[in-house]
TISEMAR-924045 format. One record per residue: x, y, z of N, C-alpha, C, CB in turn. Coordinates in steps of 0.2 Angstrom, whole numbers, plus 5000, padded with zeros to 4 digits. Glycine has a CB too. Example, Ala and Ser with C-alpha at 12.3 -4.5 7.8 and 13.67 -1.06 7.14 Angstrom:
2
506649725039506249785039506649845039505749785045 506449895035506849955036506450005039507049975029 
This chain:
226
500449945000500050005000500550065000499550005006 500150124997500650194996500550225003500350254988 501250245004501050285008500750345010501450295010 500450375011500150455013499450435008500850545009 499150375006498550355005498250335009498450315001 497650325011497150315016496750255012496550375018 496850185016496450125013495750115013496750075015 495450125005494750125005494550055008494550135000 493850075011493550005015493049975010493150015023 492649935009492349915004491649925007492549845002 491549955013490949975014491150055016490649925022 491550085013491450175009491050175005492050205004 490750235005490150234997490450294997489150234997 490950354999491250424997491250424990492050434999 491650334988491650354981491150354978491850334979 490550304979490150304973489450334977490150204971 489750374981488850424982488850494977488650464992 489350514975489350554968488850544963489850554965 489250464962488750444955488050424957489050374951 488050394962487150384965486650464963487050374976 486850504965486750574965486650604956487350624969 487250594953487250594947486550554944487850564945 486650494947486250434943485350474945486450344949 485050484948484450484951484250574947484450474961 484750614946484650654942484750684936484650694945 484850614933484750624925484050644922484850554923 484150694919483250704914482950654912483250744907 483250624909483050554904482850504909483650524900 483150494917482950444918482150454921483350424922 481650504921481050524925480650484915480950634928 480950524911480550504906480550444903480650544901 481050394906481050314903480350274909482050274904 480550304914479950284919479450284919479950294923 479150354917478550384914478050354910478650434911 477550344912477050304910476550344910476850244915 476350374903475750434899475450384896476150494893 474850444890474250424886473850454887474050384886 473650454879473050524878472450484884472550524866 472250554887471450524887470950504883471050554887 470150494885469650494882469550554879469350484885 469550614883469150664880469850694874468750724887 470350704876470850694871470750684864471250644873 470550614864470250574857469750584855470250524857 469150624861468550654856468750734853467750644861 469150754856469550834853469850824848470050864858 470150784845470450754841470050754837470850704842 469650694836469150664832468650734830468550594836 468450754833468150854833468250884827468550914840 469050884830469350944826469350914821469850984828 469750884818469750824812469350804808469950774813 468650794812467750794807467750884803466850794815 467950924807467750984804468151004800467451024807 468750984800469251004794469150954787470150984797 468950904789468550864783467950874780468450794785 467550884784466850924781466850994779466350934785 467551044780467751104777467951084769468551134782 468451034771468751024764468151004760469450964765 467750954761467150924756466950984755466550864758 466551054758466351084755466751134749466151104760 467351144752467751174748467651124741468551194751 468051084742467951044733467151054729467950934734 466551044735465751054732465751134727464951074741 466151174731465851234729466251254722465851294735 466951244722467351224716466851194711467951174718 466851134711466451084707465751104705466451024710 465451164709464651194708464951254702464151234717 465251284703465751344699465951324694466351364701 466351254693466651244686466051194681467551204686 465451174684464951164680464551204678464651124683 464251294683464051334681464451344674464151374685 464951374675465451394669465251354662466351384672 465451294664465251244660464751264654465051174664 464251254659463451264657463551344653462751254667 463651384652463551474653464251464645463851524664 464751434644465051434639464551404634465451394641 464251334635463851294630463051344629463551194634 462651394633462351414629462451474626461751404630 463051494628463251574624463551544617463851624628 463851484616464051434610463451444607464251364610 462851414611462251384606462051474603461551344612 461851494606461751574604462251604600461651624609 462751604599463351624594463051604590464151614594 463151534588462851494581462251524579462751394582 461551534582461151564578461251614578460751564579 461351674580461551724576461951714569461851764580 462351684571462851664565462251644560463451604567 461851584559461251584556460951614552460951574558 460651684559460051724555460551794550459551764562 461151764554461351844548461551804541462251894550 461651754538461551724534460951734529461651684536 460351744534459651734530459651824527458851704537 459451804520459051884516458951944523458051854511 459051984519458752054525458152044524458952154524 457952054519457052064518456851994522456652064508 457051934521456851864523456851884532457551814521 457051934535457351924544456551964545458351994548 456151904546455551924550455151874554455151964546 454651914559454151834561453951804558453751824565 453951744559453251684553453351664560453351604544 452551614560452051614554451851684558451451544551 451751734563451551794567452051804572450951784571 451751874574452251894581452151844584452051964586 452851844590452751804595452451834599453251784597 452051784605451551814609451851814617450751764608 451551854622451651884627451351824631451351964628 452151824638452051764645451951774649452451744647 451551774654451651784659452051794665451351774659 452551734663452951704666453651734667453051644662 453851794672454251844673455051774670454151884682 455151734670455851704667455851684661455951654671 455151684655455051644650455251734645454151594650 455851724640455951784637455451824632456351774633 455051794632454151784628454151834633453451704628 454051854639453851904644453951984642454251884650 454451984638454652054638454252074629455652064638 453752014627453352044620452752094625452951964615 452552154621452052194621451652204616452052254622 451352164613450952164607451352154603450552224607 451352234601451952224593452752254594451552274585 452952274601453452294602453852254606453452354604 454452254607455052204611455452234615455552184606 455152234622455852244626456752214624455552194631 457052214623457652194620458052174623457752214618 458152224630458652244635458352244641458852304634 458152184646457752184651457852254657457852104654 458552254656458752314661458452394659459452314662 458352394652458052464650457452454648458352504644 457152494647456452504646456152494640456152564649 456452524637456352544630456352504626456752574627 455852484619455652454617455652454608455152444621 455552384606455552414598454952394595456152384593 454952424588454252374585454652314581453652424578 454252264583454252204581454152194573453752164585 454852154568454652164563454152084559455252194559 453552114557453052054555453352024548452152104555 453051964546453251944541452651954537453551894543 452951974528452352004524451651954523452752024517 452051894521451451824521451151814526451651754519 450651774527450251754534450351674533449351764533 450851654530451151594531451651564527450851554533 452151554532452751524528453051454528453351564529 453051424520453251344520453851324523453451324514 454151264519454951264525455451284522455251174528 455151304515455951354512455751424512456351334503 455951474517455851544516455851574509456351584520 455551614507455551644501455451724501455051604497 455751774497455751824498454951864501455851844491 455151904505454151924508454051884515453451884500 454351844514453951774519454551764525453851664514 454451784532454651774537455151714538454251764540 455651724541456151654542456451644549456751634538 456151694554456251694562455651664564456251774565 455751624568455251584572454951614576455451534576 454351624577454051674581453951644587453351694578 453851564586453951524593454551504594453451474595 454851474601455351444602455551354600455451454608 456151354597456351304595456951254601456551324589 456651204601457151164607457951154602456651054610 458151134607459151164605459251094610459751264610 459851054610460250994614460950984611459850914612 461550964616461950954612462350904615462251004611 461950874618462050794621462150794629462750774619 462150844632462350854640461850904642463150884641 461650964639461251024641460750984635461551124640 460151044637459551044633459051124634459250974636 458651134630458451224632458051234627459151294631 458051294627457551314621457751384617456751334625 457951414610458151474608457551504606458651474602 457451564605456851604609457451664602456551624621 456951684597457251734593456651764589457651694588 457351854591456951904589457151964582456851944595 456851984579456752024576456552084575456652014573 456752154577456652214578456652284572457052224584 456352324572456652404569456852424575456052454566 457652464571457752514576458152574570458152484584 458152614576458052674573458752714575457252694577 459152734571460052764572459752854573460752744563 459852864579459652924582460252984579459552924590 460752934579461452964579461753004571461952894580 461552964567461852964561461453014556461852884557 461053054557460753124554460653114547461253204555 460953164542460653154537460653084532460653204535 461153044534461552994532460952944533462252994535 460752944536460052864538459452884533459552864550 459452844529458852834526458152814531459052784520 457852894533457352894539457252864544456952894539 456752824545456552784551457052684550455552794551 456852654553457052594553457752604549456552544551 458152614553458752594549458952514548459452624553 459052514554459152414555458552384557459852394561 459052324557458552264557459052244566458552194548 458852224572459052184576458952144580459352204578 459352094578459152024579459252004587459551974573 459051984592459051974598458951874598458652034601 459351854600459351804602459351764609459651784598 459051744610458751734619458951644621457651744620 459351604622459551534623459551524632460351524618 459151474635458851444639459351384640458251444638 459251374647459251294647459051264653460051274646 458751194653458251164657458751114662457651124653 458851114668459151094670458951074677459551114669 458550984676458250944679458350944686458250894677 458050964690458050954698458551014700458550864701 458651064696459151114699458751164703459551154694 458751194708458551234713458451284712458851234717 459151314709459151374707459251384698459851414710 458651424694458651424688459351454685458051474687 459751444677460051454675460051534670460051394673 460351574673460251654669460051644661461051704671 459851664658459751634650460451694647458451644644 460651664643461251714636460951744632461751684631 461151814633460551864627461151904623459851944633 460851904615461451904612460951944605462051804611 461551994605460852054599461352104597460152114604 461252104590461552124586461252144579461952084586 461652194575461252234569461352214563461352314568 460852224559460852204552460652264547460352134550 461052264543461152334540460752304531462252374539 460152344529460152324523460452334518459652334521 460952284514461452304511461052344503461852224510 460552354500460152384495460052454499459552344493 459952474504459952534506460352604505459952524512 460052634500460352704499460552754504459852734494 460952774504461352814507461252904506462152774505 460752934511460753014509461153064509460453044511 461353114505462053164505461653224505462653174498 
């Protein structure tokens, strides 16, 4: 044994009550011991909040998906209404009138027949103002228009294009260029054609706005005053 050492006994703990001390206040040792777990109500808080982030999100996709079928639908009948116009400006100017009569007055504030007054045409639901309706010269026309004889439908014709389905509702007006002085050969300068396209859409809740689409036809024989 060294000298000026003190002989440890084997019942000393000097040395090893450091590490006991050490030992018992480790961080890690409280958390290996530790025996946790969600509650019950924990897991209905959870389940809670988690139902209504899911039923958020379903809505959000519903109202997306209501939007891009609107759109859908509102593209296909402003197509369908381009093509007839496209149509009636084809047909003779003298030919752009009603057969086999005027169209007649709705009662039905959503049916476009609503805005006829006898013989004048609302045109422009938001203005007031109105036109005379132009009549066709015959009191009835075959299935090939001929000079004199009407080739606007005075009633409406059903339209489908595999997915939509509707009805085109077409008009024929005088109107009258306030603008152009002495250059308008007088009254009724033009002819304008207003075409009205619908569409029926089974079990929907809310009615589809109809596409209103109007435009002028100049008689190309019309003399010009100086």
């Amino acid at each position: 044994m060294s000298r000026g050492h003190k002989p440890v006994s084997a019942h000393d703990d000097t040395v090893t009550r450091p590490f006991r001390r050490l030992r018992l206040t480790l961080p890690w040792r409280g958390w290996l011991c530790r025996e946790e777990g969600f509650g019950l109500i924990e897991v209905l808080v959870a389940a809670v909040v988690l139902t209504v982030g899911i039923l958020g999100l379903i809505g959000a996709f519903d109202g997306a998906r209501k939007l891009t079928l609107l759109s859908e639908r509102r593209t296909s009948i402003a197509h369908r209404a381009q093509q007839e116009i496209e149509r009636l400006q084809a047909v003779p100017y003298a030919e752009l009138a009603a057969a086999p009569s005027l169209p007649q007055h709705s009662s039905e504030t959503s049916n476009p027949d609503y805005y006829v007054n006898g013989t004048k045409y609302q045109w422009d639901p938001a203005n007031s103002a109105t036109e005379e309706l132009v009549p066709a010269v015959a009191t009835e026309c075959g299935s090939t228009p001929v000079e004199g004889c009407g080739a606007v439908s005075a009633s409406r014709t059903a339209w489908t294009d595999g997915h939509l389905s509707g009805y085109v509702y077409d008009f024929v007006t005088w109107h009258t260029d306030g603008h152009c002085g002495t250059l308008c050969p007088g009254e009724k300068n033009y002819k304008r054609l207003t075409v009205v396209v619908t569409v029926t859409v089974p079990g929907a809740t809310h009615p589809v706005t109809p596409v209103r689409v109007s435009v002028f036809i100049a008689d190309p024989n019309a003399s010009v005053s100086k």
